[in-house]
N, CA, C and O atoms as a DFTB+ gen file, in Angstrom:
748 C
 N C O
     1  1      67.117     205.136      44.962
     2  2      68.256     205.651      45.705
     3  2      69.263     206.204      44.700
     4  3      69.772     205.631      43.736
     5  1      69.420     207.344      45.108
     6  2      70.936     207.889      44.219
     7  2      72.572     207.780      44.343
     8  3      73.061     208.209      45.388
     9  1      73.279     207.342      43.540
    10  2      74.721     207.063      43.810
    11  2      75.126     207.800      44.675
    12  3      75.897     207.280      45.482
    13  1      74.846     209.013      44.829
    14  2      75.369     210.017      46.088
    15  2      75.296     209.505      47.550
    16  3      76.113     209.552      48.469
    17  1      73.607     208.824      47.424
    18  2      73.302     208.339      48.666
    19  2      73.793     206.827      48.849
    20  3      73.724     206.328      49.973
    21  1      74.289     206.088      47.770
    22  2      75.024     204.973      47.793
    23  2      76.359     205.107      48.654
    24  3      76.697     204.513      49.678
    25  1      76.915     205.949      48.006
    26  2      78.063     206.621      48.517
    27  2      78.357     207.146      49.871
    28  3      79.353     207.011      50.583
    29  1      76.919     207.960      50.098
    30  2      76.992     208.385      51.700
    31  2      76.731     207.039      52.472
    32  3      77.557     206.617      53.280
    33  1      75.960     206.606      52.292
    34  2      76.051     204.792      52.846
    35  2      76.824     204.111      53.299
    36  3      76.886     203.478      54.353
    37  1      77.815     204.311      51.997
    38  2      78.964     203.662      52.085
    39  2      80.420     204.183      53.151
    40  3      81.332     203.465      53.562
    41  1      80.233     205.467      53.344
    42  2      80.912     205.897      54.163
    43  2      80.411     205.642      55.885
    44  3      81.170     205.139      56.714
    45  1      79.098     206.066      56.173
    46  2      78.479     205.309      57.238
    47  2      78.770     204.121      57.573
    48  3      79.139     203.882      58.723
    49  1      78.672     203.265      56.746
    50  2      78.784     201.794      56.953
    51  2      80.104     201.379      57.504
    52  3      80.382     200.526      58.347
    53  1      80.885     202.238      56.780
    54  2      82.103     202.292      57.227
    55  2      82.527     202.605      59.036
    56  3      82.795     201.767      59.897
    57  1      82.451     204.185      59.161
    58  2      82.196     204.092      60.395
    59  2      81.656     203.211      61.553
    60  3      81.992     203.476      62.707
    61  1      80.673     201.976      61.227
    62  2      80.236     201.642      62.299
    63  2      80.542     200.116      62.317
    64  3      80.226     199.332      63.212
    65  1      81.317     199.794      60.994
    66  2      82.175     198.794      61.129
    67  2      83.212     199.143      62.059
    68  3      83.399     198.878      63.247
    69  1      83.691     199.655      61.398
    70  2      85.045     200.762      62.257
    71  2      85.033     200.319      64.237
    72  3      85.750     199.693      65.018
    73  1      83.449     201.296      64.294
    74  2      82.920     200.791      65.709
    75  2      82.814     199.473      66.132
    76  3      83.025     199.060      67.272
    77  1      82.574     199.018      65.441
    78  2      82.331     197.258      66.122
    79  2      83.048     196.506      66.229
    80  3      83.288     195.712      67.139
    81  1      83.798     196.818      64.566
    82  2      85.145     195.726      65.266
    83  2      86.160     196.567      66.405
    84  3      86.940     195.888      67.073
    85  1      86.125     197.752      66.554
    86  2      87.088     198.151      67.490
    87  2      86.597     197.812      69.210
    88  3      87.412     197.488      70.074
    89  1      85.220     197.957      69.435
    90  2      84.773     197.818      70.807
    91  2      84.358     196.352      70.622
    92  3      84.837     195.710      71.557
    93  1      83.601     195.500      69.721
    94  2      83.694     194.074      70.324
    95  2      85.150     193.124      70.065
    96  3      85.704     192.393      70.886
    97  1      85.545     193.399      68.670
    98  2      86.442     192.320      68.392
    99  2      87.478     192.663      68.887
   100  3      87.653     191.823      69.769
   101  1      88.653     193.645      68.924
   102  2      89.512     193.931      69.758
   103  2      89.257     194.586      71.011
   104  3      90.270     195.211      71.327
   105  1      88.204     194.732      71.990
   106  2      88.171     194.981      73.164
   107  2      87.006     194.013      74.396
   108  3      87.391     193.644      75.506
   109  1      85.729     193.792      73.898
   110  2      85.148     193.299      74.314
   111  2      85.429     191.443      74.578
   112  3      85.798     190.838      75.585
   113  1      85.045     190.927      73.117
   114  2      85.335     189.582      73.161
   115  2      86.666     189.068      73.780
   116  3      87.639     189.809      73.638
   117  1      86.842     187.850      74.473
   118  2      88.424     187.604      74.836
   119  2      88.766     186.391      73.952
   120  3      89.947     186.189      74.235
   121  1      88.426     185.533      73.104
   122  2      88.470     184.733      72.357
   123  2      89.700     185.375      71.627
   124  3      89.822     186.579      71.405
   125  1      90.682     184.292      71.252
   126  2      91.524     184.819      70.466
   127  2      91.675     185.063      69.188
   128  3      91.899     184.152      68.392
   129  1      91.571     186.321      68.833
   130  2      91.691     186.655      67.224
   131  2      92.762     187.116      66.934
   132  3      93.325     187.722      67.845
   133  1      93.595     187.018      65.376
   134  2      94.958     187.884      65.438
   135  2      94.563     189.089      65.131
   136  3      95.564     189.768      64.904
   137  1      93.280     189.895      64.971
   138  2      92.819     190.818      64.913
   139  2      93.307     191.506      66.431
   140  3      94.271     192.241      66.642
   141  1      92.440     191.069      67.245
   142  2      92.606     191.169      68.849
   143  2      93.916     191.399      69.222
   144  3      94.245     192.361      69.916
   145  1      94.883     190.345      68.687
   146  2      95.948     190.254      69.224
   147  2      96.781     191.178      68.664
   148  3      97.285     191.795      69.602
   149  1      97.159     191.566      67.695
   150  2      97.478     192.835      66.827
   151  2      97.037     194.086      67.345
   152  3      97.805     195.031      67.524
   153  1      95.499     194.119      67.654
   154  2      95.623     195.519      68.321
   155  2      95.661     195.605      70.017
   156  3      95.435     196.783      70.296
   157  1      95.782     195.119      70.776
   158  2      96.494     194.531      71.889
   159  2      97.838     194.957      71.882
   160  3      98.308     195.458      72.903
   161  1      98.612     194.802      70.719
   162  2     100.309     195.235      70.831
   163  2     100.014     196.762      70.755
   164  3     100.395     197.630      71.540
   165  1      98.912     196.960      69.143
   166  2      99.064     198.501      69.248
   167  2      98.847     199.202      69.904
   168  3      99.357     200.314      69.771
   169  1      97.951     198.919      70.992
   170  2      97.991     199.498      72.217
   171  2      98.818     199.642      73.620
   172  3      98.774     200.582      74.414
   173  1      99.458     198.637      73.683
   174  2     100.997     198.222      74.118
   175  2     102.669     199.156      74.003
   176  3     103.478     199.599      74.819
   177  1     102.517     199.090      72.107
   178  2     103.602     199.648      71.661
   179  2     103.048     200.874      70.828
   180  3     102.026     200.872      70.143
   181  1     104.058     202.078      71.054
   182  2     103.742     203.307      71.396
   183  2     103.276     203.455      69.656
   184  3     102.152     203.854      69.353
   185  1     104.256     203.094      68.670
   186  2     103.907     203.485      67.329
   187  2     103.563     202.078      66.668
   188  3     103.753     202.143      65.453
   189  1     103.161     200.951      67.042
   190  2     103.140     199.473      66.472
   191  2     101.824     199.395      65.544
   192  3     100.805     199.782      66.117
   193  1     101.636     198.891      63.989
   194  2     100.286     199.020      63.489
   195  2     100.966     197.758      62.531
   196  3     102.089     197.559      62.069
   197  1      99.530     196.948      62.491
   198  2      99.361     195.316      61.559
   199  2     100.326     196.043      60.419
   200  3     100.874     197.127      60.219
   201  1     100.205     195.005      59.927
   202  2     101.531     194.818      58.643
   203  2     101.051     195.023      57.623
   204  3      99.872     194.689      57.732
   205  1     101.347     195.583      56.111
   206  2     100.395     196.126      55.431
   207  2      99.701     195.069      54.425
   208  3      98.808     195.301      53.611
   209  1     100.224     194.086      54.646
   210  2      99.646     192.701      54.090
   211  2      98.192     192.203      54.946
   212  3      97.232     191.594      54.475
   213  1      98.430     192.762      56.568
   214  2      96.923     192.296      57.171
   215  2      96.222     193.042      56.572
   216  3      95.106     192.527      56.507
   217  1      96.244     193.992      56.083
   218  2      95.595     195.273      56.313
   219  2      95.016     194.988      54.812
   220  3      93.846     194.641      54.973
   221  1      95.291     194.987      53.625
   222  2      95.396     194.630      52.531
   223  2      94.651     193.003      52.394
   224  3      94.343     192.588      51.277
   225  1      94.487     192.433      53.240
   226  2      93.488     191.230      52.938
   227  2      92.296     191.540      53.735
   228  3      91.242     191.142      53.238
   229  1      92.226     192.082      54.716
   230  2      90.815     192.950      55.370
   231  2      90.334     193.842      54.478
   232  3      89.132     193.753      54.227
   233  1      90.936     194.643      53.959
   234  2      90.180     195.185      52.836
   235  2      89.869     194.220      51.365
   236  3      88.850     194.503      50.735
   237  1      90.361     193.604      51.085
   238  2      90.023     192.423      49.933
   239  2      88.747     191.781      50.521
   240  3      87.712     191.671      49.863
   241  1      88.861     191.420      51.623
   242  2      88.142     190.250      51.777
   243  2      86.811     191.232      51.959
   244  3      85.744     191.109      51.357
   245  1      87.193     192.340      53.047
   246  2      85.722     193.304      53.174
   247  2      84.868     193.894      51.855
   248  3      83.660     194.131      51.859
   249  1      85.766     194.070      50.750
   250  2      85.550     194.323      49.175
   251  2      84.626     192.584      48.844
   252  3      83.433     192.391      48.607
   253  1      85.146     192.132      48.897
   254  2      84.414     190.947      48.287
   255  2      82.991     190.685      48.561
   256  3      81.977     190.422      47.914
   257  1      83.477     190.941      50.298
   258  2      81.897     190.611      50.988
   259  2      80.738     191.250      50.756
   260  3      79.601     190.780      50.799
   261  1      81.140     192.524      50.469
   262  2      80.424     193.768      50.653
   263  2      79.989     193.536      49.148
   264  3      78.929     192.910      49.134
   265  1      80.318     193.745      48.239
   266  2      79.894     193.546      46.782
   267  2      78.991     191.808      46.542
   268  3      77.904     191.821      45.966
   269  1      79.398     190.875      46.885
   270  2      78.573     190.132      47.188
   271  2      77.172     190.166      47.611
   272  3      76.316     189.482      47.050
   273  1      76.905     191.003      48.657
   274  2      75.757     191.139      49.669
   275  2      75.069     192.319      48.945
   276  3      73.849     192.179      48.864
   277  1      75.689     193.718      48.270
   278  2      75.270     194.600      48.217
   279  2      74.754     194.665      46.275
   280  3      73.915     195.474      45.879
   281  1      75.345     193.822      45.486
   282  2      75.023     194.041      44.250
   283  2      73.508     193.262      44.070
   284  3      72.608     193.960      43.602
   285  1      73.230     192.007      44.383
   286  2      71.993     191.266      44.182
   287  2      71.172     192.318      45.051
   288  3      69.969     192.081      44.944
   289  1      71.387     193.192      45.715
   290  2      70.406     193.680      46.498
   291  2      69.916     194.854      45.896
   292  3      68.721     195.098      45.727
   293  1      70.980     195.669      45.534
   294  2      70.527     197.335      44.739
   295  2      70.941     197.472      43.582
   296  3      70.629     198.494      42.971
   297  1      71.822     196.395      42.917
   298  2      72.150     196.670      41.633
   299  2      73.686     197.452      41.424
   300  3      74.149     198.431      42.011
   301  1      74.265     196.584      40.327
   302  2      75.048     196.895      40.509
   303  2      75.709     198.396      40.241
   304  3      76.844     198.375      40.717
   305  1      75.485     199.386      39.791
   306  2      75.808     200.852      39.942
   307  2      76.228     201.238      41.677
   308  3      77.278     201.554      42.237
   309  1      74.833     201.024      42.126
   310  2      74.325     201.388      43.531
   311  2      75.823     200.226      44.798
   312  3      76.514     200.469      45.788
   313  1      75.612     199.207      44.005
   314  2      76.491     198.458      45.150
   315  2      77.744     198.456      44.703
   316  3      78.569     198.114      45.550
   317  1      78.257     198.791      43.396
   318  2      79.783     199.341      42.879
   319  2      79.877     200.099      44.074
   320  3      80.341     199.790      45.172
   321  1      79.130     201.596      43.488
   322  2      79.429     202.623      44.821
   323  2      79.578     202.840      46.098
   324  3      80.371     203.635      46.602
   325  1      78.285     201.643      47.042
   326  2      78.660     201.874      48.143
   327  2      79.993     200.999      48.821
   328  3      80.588     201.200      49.880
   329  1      80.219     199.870      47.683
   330  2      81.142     199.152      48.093
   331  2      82.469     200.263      48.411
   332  3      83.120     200.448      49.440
   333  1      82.551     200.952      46.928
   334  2      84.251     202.036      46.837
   335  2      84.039     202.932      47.693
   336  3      84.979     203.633      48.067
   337  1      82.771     203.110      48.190
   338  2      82.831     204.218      49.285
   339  2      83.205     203.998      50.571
   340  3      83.846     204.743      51.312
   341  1      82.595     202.526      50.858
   342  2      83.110     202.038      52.034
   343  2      84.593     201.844      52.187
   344  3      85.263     202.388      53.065
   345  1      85.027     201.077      51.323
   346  2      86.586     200.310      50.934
   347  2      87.616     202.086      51.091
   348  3      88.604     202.220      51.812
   349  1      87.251     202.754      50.564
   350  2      87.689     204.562      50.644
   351  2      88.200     205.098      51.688
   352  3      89.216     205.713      52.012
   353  1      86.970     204.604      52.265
   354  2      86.257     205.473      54.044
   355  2      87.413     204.503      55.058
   356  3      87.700     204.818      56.212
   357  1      87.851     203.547      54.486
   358  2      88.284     202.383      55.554
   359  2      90.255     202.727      55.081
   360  3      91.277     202.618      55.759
   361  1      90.068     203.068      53.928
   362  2      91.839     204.006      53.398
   363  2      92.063     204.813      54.298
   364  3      92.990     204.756      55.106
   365  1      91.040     205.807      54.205
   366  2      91.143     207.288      55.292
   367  2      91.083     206.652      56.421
   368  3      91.884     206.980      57.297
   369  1      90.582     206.099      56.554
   370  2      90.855     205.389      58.167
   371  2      92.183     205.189      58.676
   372  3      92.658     205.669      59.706
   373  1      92.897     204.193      57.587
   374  2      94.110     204.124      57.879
   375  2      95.059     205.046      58.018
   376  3      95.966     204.846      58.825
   377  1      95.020     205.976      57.409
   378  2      95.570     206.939      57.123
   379  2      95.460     208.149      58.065
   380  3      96.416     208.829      58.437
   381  1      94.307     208.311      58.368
   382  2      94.159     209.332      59.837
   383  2      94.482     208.235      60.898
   384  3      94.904     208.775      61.921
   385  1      94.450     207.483      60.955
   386  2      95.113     206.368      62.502
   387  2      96.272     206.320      62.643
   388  3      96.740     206.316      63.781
   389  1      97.041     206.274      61.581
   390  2      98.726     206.171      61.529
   391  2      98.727     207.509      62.068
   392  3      99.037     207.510      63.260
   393  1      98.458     208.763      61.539
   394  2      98.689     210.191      61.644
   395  2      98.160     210.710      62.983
   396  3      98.617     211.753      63.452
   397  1      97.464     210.197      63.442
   398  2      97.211     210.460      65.043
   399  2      98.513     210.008      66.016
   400  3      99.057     210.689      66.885
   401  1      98.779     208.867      65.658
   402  2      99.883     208.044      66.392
   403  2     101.477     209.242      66.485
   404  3     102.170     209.657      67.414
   405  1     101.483     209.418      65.033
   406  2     102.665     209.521      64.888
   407  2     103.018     211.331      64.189
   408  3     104.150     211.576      63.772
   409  1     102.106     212.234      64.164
   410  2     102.061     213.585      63.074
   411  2     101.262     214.375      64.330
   412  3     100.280     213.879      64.882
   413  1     101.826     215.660      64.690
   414  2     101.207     216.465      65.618
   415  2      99.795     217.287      64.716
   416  3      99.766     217.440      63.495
   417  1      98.860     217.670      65.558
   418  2      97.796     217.451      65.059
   419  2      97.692     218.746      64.007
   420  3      98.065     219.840      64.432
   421  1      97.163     218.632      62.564
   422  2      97.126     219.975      61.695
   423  2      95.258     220.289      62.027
   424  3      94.395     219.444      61.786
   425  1      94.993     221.583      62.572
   426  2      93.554     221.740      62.199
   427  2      92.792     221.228      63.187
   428  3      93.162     220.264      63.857
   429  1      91.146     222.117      63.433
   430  2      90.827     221.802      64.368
   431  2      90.097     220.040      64.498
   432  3      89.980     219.366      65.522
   433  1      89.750     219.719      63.244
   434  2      89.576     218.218      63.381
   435  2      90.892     217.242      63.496
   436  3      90.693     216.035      63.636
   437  1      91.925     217.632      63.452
   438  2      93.312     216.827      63.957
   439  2      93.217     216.727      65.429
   440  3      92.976     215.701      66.064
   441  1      93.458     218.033      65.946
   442  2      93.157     218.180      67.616
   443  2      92.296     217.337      68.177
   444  3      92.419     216.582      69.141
   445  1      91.250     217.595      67.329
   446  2      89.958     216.627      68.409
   447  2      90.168     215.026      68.472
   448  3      89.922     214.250      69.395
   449  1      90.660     214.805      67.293
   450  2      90.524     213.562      67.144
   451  2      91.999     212.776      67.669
   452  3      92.047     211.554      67.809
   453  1      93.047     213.586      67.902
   454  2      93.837     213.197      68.497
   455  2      93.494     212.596      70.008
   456  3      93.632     211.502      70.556
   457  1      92.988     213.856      70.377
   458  2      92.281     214.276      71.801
   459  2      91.739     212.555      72.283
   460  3      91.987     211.819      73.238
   461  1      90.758     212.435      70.846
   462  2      89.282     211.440      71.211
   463  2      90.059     210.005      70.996
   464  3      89.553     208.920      71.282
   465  1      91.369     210.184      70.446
   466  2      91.749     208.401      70.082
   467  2      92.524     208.035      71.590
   468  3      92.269     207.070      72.310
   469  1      93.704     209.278      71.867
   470  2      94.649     208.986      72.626
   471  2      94.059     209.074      74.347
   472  3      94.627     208.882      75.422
   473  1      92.566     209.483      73.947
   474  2      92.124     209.411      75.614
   475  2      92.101     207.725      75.359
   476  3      92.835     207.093      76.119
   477  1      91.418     207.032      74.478
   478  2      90.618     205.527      74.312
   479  2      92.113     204.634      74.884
   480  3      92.206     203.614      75.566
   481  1      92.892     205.291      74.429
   482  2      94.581     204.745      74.753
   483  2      95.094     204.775      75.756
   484  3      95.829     203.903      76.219
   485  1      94.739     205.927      76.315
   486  2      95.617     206.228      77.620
   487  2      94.736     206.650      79.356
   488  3      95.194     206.854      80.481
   489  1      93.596     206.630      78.898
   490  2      92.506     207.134      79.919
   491  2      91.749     205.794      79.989
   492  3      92.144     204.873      80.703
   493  1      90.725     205.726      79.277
   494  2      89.991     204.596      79.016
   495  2      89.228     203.445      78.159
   496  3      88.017     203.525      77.954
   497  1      90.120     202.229      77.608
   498  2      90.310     201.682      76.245
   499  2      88.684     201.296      76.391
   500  3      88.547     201.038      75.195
   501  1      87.214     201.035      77.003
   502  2      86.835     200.703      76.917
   503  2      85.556     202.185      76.448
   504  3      84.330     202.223      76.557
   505  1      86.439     203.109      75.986
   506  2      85.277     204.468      75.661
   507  2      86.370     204.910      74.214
   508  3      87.492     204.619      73.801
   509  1      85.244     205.755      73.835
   510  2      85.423     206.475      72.066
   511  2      86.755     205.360      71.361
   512  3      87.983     205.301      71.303
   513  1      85.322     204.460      70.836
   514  2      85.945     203.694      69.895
   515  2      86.267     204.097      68.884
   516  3      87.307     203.793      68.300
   517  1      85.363     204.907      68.477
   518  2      84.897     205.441      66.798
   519  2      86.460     206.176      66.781
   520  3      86.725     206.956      67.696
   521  1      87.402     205.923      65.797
   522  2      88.551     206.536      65.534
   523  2      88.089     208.073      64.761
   524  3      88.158     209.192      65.270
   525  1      87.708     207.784      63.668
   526  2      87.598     208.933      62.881
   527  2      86.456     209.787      62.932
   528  3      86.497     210.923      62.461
   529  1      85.293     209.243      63.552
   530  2      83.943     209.903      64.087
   531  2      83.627     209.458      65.421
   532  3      83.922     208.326      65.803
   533  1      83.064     210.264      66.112
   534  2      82.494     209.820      67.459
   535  2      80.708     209.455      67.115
   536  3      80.053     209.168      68.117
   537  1      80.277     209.461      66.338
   538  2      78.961     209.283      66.139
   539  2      78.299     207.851      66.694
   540  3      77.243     207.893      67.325
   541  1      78.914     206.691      66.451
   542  2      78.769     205.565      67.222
   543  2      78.778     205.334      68.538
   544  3      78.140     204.574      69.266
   545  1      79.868     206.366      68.763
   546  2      80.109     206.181      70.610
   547  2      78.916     206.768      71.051
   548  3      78.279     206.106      71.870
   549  1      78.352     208.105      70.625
   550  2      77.409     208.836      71.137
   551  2      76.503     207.892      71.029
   552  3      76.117     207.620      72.166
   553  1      75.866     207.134      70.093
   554  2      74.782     206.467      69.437
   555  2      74.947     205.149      70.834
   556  3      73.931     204.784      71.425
   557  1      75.920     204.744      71.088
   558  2      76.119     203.610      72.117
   559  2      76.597     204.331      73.182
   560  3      77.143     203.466      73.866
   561  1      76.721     205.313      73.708
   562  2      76.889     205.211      75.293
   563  2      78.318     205.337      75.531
   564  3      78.624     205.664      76.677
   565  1      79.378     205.126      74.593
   566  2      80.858     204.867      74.872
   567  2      81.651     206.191      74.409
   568  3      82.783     206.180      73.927
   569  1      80.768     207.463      74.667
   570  2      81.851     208.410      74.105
   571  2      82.247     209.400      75.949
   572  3      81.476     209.823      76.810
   573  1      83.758     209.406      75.847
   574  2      84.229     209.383      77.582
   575  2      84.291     211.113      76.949
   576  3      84.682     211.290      75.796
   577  1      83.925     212.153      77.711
   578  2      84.502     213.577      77.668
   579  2      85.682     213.403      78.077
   580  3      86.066     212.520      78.845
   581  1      86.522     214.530      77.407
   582  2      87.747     214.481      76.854
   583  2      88.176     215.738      77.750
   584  3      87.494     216.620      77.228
   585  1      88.992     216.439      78.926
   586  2      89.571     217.185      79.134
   587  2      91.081     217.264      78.677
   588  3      91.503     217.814      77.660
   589  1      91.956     216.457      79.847
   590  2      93.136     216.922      79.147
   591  2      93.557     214.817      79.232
   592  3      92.980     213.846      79.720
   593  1      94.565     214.989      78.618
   594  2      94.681     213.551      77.713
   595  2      96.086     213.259      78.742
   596  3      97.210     213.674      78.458
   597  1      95.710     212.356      80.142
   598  2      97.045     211.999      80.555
   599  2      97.548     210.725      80.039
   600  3      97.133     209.610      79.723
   601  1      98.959     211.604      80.115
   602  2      99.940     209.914      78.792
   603  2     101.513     209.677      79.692
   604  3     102.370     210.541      79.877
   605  1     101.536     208.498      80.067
   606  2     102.547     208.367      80.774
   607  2     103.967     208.574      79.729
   608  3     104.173     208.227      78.566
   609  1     104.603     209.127      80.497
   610  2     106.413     209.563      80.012
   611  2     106.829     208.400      78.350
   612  3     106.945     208.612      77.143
   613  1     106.906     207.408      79.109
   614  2     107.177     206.207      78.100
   615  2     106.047     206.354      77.121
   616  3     106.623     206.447      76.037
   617  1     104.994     206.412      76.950
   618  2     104.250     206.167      75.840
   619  2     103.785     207.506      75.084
   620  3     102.758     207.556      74.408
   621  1     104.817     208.777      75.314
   622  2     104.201     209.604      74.678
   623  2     104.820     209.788      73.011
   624  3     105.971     209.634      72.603
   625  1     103.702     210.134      72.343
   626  2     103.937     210.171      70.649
   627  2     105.154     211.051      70.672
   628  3     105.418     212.094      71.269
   629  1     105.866     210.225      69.754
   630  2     107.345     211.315      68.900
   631  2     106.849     212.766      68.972
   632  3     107.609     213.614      69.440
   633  1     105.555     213.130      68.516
   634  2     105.402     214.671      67.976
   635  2     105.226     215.221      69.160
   636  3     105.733     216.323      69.374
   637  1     104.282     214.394      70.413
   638  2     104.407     215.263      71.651
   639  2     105.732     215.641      72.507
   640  3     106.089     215.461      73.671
   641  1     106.100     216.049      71.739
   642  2     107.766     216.505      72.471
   643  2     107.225     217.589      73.805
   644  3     106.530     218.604      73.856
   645  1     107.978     216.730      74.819
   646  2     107.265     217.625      76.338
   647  2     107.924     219.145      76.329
   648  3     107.424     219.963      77.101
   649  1     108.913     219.511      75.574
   650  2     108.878     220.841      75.838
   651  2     108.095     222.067      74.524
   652  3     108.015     223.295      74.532
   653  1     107.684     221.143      73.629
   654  2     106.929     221.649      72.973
   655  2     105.953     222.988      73.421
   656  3     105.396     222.878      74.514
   657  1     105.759     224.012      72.785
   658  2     104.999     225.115      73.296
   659  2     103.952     225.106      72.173
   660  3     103.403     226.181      71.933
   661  1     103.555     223.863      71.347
   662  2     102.395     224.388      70.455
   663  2     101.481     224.615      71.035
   664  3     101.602     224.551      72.259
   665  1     100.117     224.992      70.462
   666  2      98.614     225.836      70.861
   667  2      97.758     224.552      71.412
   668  3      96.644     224.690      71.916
   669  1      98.335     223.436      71.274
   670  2      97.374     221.780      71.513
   671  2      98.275     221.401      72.798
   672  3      97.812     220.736      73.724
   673  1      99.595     221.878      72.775
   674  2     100.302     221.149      74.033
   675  2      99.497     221.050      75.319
   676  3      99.689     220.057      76.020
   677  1      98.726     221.853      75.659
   678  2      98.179     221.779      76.909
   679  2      97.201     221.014      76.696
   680  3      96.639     220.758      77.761
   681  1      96.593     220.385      75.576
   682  2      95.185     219.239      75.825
   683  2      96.364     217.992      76.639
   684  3      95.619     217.192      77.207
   685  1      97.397     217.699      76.807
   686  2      98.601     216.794      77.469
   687  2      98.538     216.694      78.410
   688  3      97.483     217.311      78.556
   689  1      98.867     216.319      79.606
   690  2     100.010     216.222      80.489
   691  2     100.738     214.685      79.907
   692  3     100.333     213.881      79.069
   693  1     102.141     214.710      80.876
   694  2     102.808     214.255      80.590
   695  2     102.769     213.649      82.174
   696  3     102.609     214.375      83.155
   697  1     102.951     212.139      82.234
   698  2     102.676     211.515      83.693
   699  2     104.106     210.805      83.640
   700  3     104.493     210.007      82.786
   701  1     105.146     211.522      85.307
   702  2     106.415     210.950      85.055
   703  2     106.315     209.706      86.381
   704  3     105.705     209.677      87.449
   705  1     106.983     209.022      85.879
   706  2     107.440     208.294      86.649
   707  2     107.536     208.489      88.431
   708  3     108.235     209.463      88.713
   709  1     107.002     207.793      89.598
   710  2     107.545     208.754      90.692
   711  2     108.398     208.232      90.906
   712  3     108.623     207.099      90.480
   713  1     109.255     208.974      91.736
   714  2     110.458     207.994      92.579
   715  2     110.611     207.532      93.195
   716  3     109.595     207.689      93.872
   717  1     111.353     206.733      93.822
   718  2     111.228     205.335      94.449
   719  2     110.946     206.066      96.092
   720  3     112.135     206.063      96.410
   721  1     110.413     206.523      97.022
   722  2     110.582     207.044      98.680
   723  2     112.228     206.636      98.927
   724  3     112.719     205.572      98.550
   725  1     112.719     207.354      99.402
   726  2     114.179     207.235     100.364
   727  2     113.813     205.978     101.456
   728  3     112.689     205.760     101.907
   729  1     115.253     205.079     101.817
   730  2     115.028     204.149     102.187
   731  2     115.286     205.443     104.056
   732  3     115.867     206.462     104.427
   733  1     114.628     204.675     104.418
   734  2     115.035     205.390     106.311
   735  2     116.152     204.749     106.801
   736  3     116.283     203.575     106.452
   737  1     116.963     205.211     107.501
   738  2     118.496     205.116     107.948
   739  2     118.070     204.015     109.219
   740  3     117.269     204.153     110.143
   741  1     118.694     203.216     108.959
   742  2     118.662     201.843     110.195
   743  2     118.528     203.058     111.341
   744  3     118.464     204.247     111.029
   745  1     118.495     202.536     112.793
   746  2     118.907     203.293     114.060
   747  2     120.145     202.162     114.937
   748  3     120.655     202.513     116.001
């Protein structure tokens, strides 16, 4: 095997961690995890994401594991690499997840993936887990087609400003509140 393909490995692997813990451990299982419970708020609260200390021992601990399991197996060159590739792949992760939440989308892979997170958010939490690829969802059954992305009033992102006229505004609506019916006049 070649470091390249260590590497591509390592980014895969990534992804479908990505997938699993997002559809079993924070959606499927009900057992309480502060994993679970953490993303439970972030789904709750409009811009809310773990603290960068959780985030920072999930990657330690996933670094450890992963080099553990992967060096006695391919050596260490091969399991250096796929380890930093994975540990990498799981940075960009973070980093395109915050930026979906909170940065209007640059490019046609911004759009989509805005599209594919904020349907899982606002349409249906139990479809397109895969944040940064849909390849898992397809591979499992859980990827929902995406028309237009309804997001109620209160939970829409800072960047979706409703009078916005960018070229993505219309993948939106904006769902208001109704009003209460008029009470009917005694007789």
């Amino acid at each position: 095997m070649s470091l390249v393909v260590a590497a591509a490995l390592g980014v895969l692997g990534w992804t479908f961690i990505e997938y699993v813990f997002h559809r079993f451990l924070a959606h499927t299982f009900t057992f309480d995890l502060r994993f679970r419970r953490e993303h439970l708020m972030h789904h709750r609260k409009r811009e809310y994401f773990a603290t960068p200390a959780d985030k920072a021992r999930l990657a330690a601990t996933t670094t450890a594991l992963i080099l553990l399991v992967a060096v006695p197996l391919v050596g260490w060159a091969h399991g250096a690499v796929f380890t930093v590739s994975l540990v990498g792949a799981y940075l960009v992760y973070e980093w395109i997840h915050r930026d979906l939440h909170v940065a209007a989308p640059r490019g046609a892979y911004g759009r989509w993936a805005r599209r594919h997170h904020l349907q899982h958010h606002h349409g249906d939490p139990q479809r397109n887990h895969g944040v940064t690829s849909p390849l898992w969802d397809v591979v499992f059954g859980t990827l929902a087609p995406i028309e237009v992305v309804r997001i109620p009033a209160g939970k829409l992102p800072r960047w979706l400003d409703p009078e916005a006229q960018a070229p993505w505004r219309a993948d939106y609506e904006v769902l208001r509140a109704r009003a209460p019916e008029p009470a009917l006049a005694a007789d």
